[in-house]
N, C-alpha and C positions, 0 to 999 in steps of 0.2 A: 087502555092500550088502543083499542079501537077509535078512540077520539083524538088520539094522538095523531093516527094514520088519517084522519077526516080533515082534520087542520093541512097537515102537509102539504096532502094534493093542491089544494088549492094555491099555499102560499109559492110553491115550485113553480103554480104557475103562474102567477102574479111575477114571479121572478124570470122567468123566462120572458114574459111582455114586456117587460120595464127593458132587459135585456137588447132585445129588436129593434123597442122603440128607438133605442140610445144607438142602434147600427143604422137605424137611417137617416135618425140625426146627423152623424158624423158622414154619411155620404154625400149627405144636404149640404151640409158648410164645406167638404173637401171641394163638391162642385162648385159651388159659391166662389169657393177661391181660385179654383182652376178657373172658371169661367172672368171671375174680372181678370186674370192674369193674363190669359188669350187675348183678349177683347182688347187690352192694348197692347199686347203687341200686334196685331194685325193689322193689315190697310184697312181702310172704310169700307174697301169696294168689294169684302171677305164676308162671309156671314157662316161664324162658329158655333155648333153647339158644343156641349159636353155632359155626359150623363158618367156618374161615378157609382159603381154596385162592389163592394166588398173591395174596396181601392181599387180596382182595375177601372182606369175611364177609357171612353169611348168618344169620340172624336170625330162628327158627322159636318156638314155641311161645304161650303164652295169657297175657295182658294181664288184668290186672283194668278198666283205662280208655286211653283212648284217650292220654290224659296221660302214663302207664307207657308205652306201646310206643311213643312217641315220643322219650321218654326215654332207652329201652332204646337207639334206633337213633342216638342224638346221643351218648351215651356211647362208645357201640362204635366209630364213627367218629373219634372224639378219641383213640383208642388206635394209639401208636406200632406201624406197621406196620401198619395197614389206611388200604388206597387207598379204596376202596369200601365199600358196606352196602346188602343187599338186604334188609329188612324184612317178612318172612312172620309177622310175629306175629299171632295173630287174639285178641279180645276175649273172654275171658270170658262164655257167656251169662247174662244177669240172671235168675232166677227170680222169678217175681211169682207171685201168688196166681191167675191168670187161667192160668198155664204149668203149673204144680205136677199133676203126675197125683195122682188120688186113687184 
């Protein structure tokens, strides 16, 4: 009986790791996917991350218009495997002639 219970522990948690491992794989490849999916939709002039943890992605860097990071966050959302989308992208600032250091 005792050696039953010595076995267990262990293989529970061998099963628990293997478990983990397989949840960040699939956060890996969700982002993978989200991220090429962004990537074209975007202008050039846009630079997207995305970070994906238990399907909820995350949505970080700089927009050319307000049009692009809303785009970004409807895209990303449409991608099998993400429940959620927290949208931190911020806008590109515009330079005008009044901004410009000389």
């Amino acid at each position: 009986m005792k050696l039953d219970r010595f076995l267990f522990a262990p293989a529970c948690a061998a099963l628990m790791f293997v478990g983990l491992a397989a949840c960040n794989r699939d956060d890996a490849s969700v982002t993978a996917r989200a991220q090429g999916k962004v990537n074209l939709a975007m202008s050039p002039d846009s630079t997207v991350q995305i970070v994906v943890h238990d399907g909820h992605a995350t949505l970080t860097g700089m927009a050319s218009s307000e049009t692009m990071r809303t785009r970004a966050g409807e895209v990303a959302r449409h991608v099998e495997g993400v429940d959620g989308v927290e949208n931190q992208i911020t806008l590109t600032p515009v330079l005008t002639g009044a901004t410009v250091p000389r």
